[in-house]
N, CA, C and O atoms as a Tinker XYZ file with bonds, in Angstrom:
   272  protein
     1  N    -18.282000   70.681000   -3.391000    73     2
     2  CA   -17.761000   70.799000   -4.737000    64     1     3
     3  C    -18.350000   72.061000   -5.355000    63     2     4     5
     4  O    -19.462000   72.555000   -5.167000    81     3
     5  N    -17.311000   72.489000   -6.169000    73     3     6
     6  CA   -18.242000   74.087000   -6.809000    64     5     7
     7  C    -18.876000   73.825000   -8.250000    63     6     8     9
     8  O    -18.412000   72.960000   -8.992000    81     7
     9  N    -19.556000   74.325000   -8.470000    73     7    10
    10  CA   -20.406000   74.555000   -9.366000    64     9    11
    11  C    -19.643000   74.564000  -10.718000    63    10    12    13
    12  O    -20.004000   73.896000  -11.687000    81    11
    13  N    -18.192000   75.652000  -10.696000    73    11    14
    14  CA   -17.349000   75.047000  -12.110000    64    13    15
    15  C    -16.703000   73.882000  -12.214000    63    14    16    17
    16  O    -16.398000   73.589000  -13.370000    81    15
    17  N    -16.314000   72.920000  -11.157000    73    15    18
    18  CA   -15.813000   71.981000  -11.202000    64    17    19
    19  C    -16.943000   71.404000  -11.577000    63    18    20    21
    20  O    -16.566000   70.800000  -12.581000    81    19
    21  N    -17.695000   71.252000  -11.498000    73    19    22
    22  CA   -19.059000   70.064000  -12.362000    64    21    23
    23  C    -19.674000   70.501000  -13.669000    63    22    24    25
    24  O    -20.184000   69.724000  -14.475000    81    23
    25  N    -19.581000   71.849000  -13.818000    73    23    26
    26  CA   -19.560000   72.100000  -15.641000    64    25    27
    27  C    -18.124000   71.891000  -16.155000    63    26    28    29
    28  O    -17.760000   71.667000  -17.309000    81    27
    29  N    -17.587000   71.984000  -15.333000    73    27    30
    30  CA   -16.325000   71.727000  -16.229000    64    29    31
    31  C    -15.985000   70.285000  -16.522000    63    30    32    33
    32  O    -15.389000   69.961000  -17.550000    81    31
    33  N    -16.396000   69.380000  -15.549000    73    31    34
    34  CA   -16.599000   67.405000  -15.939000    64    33    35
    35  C    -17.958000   67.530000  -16.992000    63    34    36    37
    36  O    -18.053000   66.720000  -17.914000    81    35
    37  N    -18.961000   68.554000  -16.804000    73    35    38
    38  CA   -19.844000   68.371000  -18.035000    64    37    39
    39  C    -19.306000   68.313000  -19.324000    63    38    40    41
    40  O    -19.560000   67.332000  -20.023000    81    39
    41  N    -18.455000   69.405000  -19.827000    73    39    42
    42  CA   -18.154000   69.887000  -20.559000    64    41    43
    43  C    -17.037000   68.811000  -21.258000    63    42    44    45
    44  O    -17.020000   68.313000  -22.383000    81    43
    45  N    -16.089000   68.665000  -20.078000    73    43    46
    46  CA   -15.176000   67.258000  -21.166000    64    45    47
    47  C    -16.270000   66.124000  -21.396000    63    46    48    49
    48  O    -16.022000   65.484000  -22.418000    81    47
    49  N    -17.351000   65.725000  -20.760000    73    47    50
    50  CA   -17.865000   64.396000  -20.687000    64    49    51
    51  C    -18.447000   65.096000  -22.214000    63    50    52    53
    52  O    -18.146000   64.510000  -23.254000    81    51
    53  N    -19.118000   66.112000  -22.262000    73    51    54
    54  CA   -19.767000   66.030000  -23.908000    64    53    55
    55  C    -18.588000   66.189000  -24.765000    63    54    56    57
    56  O    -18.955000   65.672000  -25.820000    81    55
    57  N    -17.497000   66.563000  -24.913000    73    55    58
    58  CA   -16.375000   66.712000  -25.860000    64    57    59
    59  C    -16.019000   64.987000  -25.632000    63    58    60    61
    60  O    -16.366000   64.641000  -26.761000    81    59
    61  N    -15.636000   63.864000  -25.059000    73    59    62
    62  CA   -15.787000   62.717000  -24.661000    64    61    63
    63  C    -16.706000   62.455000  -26.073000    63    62    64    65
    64  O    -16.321000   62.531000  -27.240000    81    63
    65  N    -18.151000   62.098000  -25.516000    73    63    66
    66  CA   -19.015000   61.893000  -26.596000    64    65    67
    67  C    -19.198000   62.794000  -27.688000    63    66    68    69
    68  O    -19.963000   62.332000  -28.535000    81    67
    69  N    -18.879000   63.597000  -27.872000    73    67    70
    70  CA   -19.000000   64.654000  -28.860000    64    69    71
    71  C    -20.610000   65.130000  -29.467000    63    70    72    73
    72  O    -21.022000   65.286000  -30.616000    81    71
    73  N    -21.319000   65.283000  -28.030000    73    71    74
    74  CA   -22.447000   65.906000  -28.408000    64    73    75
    75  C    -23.237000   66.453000  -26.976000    63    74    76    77
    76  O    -23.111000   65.926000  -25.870000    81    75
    77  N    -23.901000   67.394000  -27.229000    73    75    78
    78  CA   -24.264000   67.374000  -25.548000    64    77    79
    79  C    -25.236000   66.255000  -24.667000    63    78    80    81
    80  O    -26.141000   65.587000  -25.166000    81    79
    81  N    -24.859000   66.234000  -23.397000    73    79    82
    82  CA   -25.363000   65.589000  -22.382000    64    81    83
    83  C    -26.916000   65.613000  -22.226000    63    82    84    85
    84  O    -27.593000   66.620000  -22.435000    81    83
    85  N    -27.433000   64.354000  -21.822000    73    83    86
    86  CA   -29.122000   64.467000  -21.641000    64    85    87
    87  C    -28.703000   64.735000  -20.136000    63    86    88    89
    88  O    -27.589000   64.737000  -19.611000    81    87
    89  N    -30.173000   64.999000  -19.536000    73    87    90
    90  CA   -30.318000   65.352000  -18.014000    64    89    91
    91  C    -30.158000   63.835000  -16.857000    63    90    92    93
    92  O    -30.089000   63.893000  -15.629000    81    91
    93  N    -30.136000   62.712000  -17.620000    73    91    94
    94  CA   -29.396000   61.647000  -16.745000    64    93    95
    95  C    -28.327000   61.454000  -17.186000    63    94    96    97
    96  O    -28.043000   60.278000  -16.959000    81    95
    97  N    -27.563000   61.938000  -17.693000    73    95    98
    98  CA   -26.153000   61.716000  -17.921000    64    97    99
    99  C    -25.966000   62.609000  -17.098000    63    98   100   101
   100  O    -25.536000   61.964000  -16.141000    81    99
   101  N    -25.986000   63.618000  -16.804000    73    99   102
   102  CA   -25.185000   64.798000  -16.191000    64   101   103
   103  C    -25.769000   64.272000  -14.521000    63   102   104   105
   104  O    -25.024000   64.496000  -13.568000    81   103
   105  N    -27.042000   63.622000  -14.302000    73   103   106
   106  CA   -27.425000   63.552000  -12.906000    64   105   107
   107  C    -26.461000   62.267000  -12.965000    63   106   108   109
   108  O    -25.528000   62.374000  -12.169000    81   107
   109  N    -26.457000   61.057000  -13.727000    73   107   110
   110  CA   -24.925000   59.862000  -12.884000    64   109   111
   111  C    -23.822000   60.978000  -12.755000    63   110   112   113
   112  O    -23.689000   61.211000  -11.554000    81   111
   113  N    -23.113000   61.636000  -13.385000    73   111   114
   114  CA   -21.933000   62.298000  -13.335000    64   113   115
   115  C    -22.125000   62.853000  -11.740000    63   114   116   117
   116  O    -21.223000   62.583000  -10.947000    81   115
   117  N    -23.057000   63.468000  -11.369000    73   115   118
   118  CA   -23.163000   64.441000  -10.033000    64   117   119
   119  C    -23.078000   63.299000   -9.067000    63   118   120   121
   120  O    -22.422000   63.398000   -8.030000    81   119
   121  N    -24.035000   61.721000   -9.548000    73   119   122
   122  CA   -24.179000   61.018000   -8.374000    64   121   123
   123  C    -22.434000   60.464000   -8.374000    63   122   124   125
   124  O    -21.998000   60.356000   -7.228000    81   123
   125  N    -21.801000   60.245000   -9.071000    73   123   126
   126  CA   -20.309000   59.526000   -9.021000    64   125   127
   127  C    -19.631000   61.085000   -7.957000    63   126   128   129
   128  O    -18.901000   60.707000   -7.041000    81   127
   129  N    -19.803000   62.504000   -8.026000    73   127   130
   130  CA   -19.107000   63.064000   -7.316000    64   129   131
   131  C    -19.712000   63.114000   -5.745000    63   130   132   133
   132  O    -19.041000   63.294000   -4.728000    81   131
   133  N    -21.096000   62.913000   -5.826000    73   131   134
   134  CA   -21.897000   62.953000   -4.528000    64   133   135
   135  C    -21.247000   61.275000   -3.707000    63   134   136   137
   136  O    -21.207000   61.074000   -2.493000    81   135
   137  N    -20.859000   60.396000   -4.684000    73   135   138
   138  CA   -20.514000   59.038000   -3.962000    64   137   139
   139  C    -18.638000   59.048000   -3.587000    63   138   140   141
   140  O    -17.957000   58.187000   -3.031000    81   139
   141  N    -18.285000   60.275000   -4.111000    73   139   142
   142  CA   -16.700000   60.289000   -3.715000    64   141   143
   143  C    -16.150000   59.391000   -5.008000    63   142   144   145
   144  O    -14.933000   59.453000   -5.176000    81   143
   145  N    -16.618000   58.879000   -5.585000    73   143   146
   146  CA   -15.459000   58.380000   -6.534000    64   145   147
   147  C    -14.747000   59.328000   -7.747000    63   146   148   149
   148  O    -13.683000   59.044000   -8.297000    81   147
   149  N    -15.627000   60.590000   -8.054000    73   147   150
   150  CA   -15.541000   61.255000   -8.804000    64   149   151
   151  C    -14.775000   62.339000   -7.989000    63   150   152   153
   152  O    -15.639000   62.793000   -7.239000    81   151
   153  N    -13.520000   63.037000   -7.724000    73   151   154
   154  CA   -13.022000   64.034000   -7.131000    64   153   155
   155  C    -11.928000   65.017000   -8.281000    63   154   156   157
   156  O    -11.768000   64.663000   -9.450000    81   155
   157  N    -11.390000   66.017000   -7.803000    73   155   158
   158  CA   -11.476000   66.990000   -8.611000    64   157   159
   159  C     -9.913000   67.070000   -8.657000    63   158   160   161
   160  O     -9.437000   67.792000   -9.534000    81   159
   161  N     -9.063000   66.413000   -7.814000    73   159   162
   162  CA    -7.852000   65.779000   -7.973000    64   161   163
   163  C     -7.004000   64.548000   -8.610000    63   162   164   165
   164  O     -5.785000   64.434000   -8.741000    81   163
   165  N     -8.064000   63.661000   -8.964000    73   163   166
   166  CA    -7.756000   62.502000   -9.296000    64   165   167
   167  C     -7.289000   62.570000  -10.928000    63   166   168   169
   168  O     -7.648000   63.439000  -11.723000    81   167
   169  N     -6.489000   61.544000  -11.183000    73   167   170
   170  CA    -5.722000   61.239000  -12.735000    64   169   171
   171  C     -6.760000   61.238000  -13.569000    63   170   172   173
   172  O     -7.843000   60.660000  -13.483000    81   171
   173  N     -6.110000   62.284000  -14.782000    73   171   174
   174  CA    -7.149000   62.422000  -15.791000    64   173   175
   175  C     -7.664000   61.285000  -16.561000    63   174   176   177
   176  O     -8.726000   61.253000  -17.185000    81   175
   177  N     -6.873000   60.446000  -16.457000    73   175   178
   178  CA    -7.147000   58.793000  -17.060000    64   177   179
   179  C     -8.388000   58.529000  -15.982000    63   178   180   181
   180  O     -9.504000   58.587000  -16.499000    81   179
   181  N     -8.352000   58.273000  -14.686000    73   179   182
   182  CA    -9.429000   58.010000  -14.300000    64   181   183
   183  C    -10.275000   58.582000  -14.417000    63   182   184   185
   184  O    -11.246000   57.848000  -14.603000    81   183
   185  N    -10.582000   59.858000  -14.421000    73   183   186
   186  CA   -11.521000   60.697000  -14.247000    64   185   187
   187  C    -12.137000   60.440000  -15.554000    63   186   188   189
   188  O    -13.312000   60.072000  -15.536000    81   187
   189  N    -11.588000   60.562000  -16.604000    73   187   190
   190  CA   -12.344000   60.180000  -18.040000    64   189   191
   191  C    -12.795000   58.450000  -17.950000    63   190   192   193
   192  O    -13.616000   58.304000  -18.856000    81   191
   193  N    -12.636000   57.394000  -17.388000    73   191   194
   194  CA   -13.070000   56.062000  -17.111000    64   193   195
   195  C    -14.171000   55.991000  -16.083000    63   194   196   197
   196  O    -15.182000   55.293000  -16.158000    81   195
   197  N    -13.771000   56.957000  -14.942000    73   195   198
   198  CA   -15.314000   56.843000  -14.407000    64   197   199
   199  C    -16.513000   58.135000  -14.826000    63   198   200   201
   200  O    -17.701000   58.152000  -14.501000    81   199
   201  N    -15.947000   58.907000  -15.438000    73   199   202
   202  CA   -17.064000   60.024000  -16.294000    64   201   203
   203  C    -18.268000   58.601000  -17.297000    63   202   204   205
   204  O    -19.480000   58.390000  -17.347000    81   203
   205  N    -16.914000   57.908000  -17.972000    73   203   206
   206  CA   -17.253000   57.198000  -19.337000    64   205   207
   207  C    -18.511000   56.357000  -18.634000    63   206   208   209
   208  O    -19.647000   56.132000  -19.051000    81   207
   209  N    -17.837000   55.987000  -17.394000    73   207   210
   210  CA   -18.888000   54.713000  -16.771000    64   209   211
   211  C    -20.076000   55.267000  -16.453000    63   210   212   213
   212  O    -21.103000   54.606000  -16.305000    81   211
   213  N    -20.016000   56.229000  -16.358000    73   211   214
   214  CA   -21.366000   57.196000  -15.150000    64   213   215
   215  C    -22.601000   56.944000  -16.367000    63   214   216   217
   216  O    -23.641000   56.287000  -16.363000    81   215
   217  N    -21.705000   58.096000  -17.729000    73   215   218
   218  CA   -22.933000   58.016000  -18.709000    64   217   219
   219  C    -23.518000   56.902000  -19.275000    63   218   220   221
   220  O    -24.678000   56.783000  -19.672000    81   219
   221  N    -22.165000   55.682000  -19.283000    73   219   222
   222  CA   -22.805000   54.301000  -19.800000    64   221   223
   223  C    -23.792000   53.767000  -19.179000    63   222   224   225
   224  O    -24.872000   53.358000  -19.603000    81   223
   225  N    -23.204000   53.807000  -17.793000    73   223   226
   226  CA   -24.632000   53.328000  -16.619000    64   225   227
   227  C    -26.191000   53.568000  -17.223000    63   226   228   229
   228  O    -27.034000   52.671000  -17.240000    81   227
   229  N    -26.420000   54.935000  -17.715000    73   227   230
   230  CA   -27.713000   55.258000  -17.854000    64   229   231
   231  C    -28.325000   55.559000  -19.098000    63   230   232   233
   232  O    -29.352000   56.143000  -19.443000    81   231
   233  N    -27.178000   54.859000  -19.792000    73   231   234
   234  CA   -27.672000   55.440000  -21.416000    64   233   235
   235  C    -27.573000   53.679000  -22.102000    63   234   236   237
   236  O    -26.725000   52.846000  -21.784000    81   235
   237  N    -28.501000   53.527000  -22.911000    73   235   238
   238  CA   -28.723000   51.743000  -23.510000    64   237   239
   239  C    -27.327000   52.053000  -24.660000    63   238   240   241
   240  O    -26.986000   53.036000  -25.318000    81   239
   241  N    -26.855000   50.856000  -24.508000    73   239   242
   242  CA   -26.347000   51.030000  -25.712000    64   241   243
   243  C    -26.048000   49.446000  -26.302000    63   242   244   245
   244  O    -26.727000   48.477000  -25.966000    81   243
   245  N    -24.964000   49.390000  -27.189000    73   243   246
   246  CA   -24.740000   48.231000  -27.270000    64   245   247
   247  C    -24.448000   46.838000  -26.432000    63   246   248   249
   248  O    -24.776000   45.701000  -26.772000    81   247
   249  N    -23.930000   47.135000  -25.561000    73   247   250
   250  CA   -23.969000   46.327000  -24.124000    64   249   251
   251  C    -25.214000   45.388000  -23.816000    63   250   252   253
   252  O    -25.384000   44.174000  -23.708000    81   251
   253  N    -26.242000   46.877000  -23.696000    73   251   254
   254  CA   -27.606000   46.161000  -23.444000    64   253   255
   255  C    -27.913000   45.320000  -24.352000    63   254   256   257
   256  O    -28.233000   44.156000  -24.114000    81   255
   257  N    -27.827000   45.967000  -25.787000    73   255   258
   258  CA   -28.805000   45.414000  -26.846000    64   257   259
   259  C    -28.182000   43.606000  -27.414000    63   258   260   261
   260  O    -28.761000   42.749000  -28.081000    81   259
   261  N    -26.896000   43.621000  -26.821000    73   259   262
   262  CA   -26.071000   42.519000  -27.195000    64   261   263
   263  C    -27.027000   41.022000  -27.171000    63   262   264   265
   264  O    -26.897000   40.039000  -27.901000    81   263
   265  N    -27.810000   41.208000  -26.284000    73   263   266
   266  CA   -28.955000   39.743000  -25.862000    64   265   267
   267  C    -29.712000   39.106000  -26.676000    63   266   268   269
   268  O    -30.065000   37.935000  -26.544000    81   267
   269  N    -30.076000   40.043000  -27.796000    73   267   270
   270  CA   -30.640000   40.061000  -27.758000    64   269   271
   271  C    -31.183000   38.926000  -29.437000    63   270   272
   272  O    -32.372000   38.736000  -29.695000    81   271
């Protein structure tokens, strides 16, 4: 994979959230293209659902805090 194709999933994933990326958000994003689910052909609908999932994975949010 090249190097603009993964700033360029950076770049929508922070326009997505509308702020920039911490350094584990951007490392799930690399691990979803290093695991093949993330490819540089696939429907922009998906690609924004598994971007969305990558950063949720590693960032707390309401999900977590729901337990509580």
């Amino acid at each position: 994979m090249t190097k603009g194709v993964m700033n360029a999933w950076e770049i929508e994933a922070g326009r997505m959230r509308r702020r920039d990326l911490t350094k584990e958000e951007t490392a799930a994003i690399g691990e979803e293209m290093l695991k093949g689910t993330l490819v540089p052909d696939m429907d922009p609908r998906r690609r924004k659902n598994v971007i969305r999932t990558a950063i949720d994975s590693v960032r707390p949010g309401r999900k977590t805090q729901a337990g509580k």
